[in-house]
N, C-alpha and C positions, 0 to 999 in steps of 0.2 A: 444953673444947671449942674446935677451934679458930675462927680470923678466917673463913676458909672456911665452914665449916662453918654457922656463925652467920649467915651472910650468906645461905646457901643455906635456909636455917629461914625466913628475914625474905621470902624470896622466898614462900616458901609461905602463910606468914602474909596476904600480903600478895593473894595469890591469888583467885578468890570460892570461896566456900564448897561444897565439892562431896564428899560419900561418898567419892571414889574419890582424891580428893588429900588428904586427913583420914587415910586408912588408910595413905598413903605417907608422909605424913609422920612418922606414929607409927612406921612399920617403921624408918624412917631415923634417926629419933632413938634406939632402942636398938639401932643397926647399930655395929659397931666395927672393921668392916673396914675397911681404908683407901682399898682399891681401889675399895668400892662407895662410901666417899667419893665419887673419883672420877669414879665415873659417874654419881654422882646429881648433882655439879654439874653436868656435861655437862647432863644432864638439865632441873637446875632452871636452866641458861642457856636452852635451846630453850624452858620454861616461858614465860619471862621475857619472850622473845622473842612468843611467840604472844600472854601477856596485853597487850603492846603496842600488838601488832595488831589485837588485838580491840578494844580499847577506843576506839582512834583512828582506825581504819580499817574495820575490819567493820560496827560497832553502826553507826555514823553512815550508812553507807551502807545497811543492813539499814534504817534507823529512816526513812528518806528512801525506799526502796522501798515499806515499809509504808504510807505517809500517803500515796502516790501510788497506790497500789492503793487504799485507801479510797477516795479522791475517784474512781477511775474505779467504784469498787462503788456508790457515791453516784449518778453518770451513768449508769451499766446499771438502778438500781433505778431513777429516773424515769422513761427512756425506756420500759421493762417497765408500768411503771402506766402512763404515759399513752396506748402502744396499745390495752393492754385496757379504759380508761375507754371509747376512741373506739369499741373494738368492742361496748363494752356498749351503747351509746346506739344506736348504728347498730342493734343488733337489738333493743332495747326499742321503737325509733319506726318501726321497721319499713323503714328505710330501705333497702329492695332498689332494684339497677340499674335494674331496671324501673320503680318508680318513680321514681327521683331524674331517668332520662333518660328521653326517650321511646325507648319500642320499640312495635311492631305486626306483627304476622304479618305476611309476602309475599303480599300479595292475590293468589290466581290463580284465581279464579272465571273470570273474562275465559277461556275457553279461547284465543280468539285470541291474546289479550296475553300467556296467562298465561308463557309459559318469557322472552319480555321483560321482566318484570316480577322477575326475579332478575338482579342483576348478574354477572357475568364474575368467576369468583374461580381462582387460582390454587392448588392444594396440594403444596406441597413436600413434600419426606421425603429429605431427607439421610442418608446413610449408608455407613459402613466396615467392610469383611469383619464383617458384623452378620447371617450365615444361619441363628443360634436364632431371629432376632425378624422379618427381612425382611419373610416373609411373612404374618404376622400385620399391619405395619403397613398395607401396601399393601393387605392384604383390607380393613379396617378403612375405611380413605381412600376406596378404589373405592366400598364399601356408603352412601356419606354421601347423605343423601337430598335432593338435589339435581338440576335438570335435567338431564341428559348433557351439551346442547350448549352449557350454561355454566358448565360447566367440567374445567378439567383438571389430571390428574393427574401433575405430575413427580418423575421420585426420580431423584434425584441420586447415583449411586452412584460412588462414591472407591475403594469395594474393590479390592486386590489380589493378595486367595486366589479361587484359579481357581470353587472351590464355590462360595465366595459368589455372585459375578459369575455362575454359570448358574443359581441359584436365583432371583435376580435380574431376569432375563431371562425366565425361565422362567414367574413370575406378572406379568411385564407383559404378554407375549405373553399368559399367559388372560383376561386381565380384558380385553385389546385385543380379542379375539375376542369377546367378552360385549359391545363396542361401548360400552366407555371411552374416553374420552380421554386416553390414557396416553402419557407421553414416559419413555424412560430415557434420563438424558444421564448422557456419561461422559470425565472429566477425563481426561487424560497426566500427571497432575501431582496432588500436594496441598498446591500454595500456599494458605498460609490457613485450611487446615484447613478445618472447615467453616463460617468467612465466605468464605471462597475458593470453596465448591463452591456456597453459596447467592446470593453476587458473582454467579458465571458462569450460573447458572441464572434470572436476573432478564434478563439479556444477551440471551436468544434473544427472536426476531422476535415469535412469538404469544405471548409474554406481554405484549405491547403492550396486546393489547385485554382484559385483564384490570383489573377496579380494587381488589380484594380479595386479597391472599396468607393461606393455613392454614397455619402449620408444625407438622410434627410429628417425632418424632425416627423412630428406626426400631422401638423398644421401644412406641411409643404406638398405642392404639387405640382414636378417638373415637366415638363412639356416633351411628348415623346421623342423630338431628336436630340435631348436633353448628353445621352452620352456620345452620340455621335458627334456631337460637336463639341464635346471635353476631353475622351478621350483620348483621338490623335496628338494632343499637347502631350501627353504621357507616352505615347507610343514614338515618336520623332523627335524627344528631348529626354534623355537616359538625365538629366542633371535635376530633372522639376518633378517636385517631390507631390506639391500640390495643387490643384486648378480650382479656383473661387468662386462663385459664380453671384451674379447680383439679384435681392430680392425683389420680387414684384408684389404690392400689399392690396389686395383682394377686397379690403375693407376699409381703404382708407379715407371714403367718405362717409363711416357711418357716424361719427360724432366728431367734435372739433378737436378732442384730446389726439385723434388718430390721425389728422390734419398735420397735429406740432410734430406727432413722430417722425411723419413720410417727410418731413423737412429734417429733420436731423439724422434721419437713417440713410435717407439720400446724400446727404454732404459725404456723411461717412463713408457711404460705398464711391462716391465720383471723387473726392480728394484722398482720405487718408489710405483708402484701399489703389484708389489708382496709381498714385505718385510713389508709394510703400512698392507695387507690385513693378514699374516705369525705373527705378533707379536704382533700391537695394534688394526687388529679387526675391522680398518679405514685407509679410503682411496678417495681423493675426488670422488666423482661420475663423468665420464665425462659427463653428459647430455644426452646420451645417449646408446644402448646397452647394458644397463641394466635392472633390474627386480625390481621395489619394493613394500613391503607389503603397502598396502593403509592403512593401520590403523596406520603404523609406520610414515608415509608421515605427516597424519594428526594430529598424537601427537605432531611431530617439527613447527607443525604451518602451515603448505603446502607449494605452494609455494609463494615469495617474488621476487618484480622487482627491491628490493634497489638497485641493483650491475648488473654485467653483466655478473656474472659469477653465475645465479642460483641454478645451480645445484650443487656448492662447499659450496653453503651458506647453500641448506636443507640438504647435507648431515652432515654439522658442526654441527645443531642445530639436526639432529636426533642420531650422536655422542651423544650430551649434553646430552639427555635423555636416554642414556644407550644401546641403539640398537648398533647392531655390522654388519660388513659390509663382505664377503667373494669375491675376486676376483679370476675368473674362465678363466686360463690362456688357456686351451684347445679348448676350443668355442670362435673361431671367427666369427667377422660381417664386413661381406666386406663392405669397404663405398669408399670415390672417397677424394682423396687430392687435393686442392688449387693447382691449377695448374700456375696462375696470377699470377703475384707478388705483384699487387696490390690487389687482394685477399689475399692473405696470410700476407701480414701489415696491411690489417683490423683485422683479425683473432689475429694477433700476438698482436695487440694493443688490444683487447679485451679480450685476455689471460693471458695478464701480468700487465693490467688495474684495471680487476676486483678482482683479488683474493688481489692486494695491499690494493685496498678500502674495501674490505669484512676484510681485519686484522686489517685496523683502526676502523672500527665499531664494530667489534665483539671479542679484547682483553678483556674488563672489562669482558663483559658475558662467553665467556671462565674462567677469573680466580674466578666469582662470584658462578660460576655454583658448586652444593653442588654435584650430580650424580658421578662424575666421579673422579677417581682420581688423586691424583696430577702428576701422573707420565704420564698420559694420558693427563692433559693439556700443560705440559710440552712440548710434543711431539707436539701436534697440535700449540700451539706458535711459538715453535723454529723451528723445523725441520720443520713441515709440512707449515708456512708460512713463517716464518724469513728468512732460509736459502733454500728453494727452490725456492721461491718465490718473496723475498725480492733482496737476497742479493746476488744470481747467477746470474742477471741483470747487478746487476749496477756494482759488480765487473767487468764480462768479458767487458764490454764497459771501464769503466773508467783504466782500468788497462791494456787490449791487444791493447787500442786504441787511448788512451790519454796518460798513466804514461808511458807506456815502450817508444811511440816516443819519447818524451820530453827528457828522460833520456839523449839522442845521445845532446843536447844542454846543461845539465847540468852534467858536470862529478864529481860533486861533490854526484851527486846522485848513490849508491849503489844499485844495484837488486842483490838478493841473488841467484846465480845456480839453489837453488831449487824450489825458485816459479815462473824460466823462461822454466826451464827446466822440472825439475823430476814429479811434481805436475800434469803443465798441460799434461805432456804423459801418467801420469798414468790415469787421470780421460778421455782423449781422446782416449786409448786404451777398458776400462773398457765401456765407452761408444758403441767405436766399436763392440764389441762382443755381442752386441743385435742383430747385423746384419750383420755377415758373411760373406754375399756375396758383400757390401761395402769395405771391407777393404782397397781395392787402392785407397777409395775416402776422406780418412781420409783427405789428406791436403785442399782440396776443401770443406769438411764437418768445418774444424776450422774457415778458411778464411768467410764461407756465416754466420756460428753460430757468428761471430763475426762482421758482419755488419748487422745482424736481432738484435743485441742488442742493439745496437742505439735506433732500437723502441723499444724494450720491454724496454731502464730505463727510455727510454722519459714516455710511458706510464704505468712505476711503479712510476714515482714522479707526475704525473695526480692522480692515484687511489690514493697515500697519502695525498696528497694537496686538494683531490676533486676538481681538477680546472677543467676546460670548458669542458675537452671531455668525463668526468668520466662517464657516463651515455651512450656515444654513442654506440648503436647498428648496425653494417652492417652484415647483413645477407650474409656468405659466399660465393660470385658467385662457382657454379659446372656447369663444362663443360657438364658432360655426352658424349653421342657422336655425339655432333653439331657439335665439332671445324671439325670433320672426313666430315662432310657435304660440308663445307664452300669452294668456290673458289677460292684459294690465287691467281691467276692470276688478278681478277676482284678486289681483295682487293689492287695491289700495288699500285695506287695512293693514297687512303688512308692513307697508312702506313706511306706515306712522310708528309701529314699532321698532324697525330699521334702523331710524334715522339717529338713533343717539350710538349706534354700534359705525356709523359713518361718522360720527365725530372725529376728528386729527386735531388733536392739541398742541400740537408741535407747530402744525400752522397755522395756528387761532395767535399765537404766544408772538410770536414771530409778526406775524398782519399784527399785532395789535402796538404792538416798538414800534412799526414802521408807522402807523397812521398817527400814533399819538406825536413821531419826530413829523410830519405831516403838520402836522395841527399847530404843534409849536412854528414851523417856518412861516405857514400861512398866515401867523399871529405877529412873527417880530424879523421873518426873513425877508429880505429886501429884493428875491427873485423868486420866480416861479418852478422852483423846484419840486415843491411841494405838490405838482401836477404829478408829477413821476411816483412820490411815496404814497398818494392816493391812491394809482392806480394800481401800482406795486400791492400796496397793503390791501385792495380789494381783492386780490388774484389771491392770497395766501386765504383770505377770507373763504372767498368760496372755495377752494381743495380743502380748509378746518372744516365745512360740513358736510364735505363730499360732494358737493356740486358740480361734480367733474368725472365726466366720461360718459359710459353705459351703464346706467342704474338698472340692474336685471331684478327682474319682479321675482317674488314667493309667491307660488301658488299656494 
């Protein structure tokens, strides 16, 4: 045998242990061609070359991703328990708004007094070519049971599809004639998007004698004792700047995608908005379905179009000046979920875009700010953007989607039982029990939450980076009930054209790593792990051709 040859043997030897380099070997060793000589060193040179790489360069930085994903699974599993300790206790001692603040009905016994005895409240409703939901909002707003002549009604409308804009028109004018207070005001412009159209709509004269603003989007429909039971929070608490209130989702049995939301928007409003609102007092504002004092609005500076997440930014800066916030888990506001998928990756990119960008501009003025205490910026750094924000992203992506496949190719890589197992069941259980009637959809809620993070870390390293899309706005599409109209007969030849403008390459690419690390476990892994990146990589599959959501026909 020659010098070659032996040398090319010592590489293999030297190799780890694997079925598939064992069987080359053996074929190599009773080969006596010369040429395949040849090519098997070529071979066992690029060998050589990769166990190099791996061992000095891959594993170390593999082994150094790993232990930082622990520690942030370490960080996700405290914060996870110690909201729901805080919401347990809150509902064990009965600790409602009502009681912890004072509240009391609007006396209006007094006939003389009684329409003085409500204060001046303002209701917005912002809105862009939004004519499925227009008029649902503004009916909804008009009905709220309140005096006529304290208060009024403006929408702000941005639209610039001609329909929208006379539908528009169209129910302000009836609800005017019914002897509402109705203003439509209407931009040349959409600076700002919509801090820019609620900016300009704080601007006019009769909102002077207002002390109270409602916002609501254009999809939301609050229930007429909607302010009589937020109000008085505002009216018998000079310190509470803003009152929250929780969504109710109108649609959330029309497809399975809208199922995974009301499980995760529900965690959100009963742990991070309740324990936020139970201990420090704060809690982001969603933008809408809430109540706030306009004096408190205009001390934070009002509003700002830096970011995309408005309504997180005024509520930080009216934190900063000492105002406190109450979330009102009893009063819901029905509104309508993303029904699209490609709806809902606008939203999601806009969601987990903006608040990354609002933490890089506004840490120094957090730790600058002399108001408030250390233990309350504390919170708003860490907890409130670090680790809900920051680092619940880029963990579940980089770690259920990237580190656990990879492992199946490097066994020198170690995952601990408890941050495959214990960790995510406890925080996927704890999450479940916002929503009850989900429970059999837990394995389907892991799988979708775990290929919507792909975009939320793609667009938490945009909002850190401020790269190209940091700034972008897409205005939510809502169905309402068009899709119910539509003739899906008349749409299928469309749908065949459609269906390549539904491709998502991102998670074709993504599903296709995880089923090929699949395939290799199933081939040479000695657990059944490989059940998980199956199903993993089938879930990324179907959102790559769009097979996810409400697929709204072309007529």
């Amino acid at each position: 045998m020659s010098p070659f040859m032996k040398f090319f043997l010592f590489l293999y030897d030297s190799l780890p242990p694997s079925s598939w380099f064992l069987v080359q070997r053996r074929n190599l060793a009773s080969s006596s061609d010369t040429e395949e000589f040849a090519r098997s060193g070529i071979i066992g040179e690029i060998l050589y070359i990769w166990k190099e790489t791996r061992i000095f360069f891959c594993i170390p930085i593999l082994k150094f991703l790993v232990t930082l994903c622990l520690v942030m699974s370490f960080l996700l599993f405290i914060e996870r328990v110690y909201m729901s300790i805080v919401v347990v206790i809150v509902k064990l001692l009965r600790r409602t708004p009502e009681r912890v603040h004072k509240w009391e009905a609007i006396n209006d016994d007094d006939l003389e007094l009684a329409n003085t005895n409500y204060p001046m409240v303002l209701i917005q409703i912002p809105m862009y070519n939004e004519k499925e939901v227009c008029q649902l909002s503004i009916g909804a707003a008009c009905r709220l049971s309140w005096p006529l002549d304290r208060m009024i009604v403006q929408v702000l409308d941005d639209s610039t599809d001609p329909a929208s804009k006379e539908l528009v028109n169209a129910e302000c004018d009836k609800w005017a004639r019914k002897g509402i207070n109705i203003m439509s005001e209407i931009r040349d412009n959409r600076i700002g998007y919509k801090a820019g159209a609620l900016k300009a709509g704080m601007m006019h004269n009769y909102v002077k004698q207002c002390e109270f603003v409602a916002i609501f989007d254009a999809d939301f429909q609050p229930d007429p004792d909607f302010l009589a039971r937020t109000i008085p929070f505002l009216i018998h608490n000079h310190e509470i700047s803003l009152v929250q209130c929780r969504w109710k989702f109108v649609n959330a049995n029309e497809c399975l995608m809208t199922r995974m939301q009301e499980m995760s928007l529900n965690y959100h409003f009963l742990a991070e908005q309740e324990s936020g609102s139970s201990i420090h007092a704060f809690f982001g504002f969603n933008g809408t379905a809430g109540v706030w004092r306009i004096a408190a609005l205009n001390e934070a500076g009002g509003w700002k179009d830096r970011t995309t997440v408005e309504d997180m930014d005024l509520a930080v800066r009216a934190c900063l000046h000492g105002w406190k916030f109450v979330y009102v888990h009893d009063v819901e506001v029905k509104n309508e979920l993303p029904s699209t998928f490609k709806a809902y990756r606008f939203q999601q990119h806009r969601w987990s875009c903006g608040p990354a960008n609002l933490w890089r501009k506004m840490t120094m003025e957090i730790l600058q700010n002399k108001k408030v205490s250390a233990w309350k910026k504390l919170y708003l750094i860490y907890n409130f953007f670090f680790i809900r924000k920051i680092v619940v992203h880029i963990f579940t992506f980089v770690f259920y989607c990237l580190i656990l496949p990879t492992t199946v190719l490097f066994p020198e890589l170690q995952v601990p039982k408890w941050a495959t197992v214990y960790v995510p069941t406890t925080i996927t259980i704890l999450n479940a029990l916002a929503t009850p009637r989900s429970l059999h959809l837990l394995v389907f809620w892991i799988l979708f939450e775990n290929v919507m993070s792909m975009h939320r870390t793609k667009a938490t390293f945009i909002g850190l980076l401020e790269a190209g899309r940091v700034n972008e706005w897409v205005v939510t599409e809502k169905l309402g009930d068009t899709l119910k109209s539509k003739l899906i007969p008349k749409a299928t030849t469309k749908l065949y054209t459609r269906f390549g403008q539904r491709i998502n390459w991102r998670e074709l690419v993504v599903g296709l790593y995880i089923f090929l690390c699949g395939c290799y476990d199933f081939a040479y892994g000695g657990s059944y792990f490989y059940v998980y990146l199956f199903l993993q990589a089938f879930a990324f599959f179907v959102a790559g051709v769009g097979y996810i959501g409400t697929i709204v026909p072309t007529v």
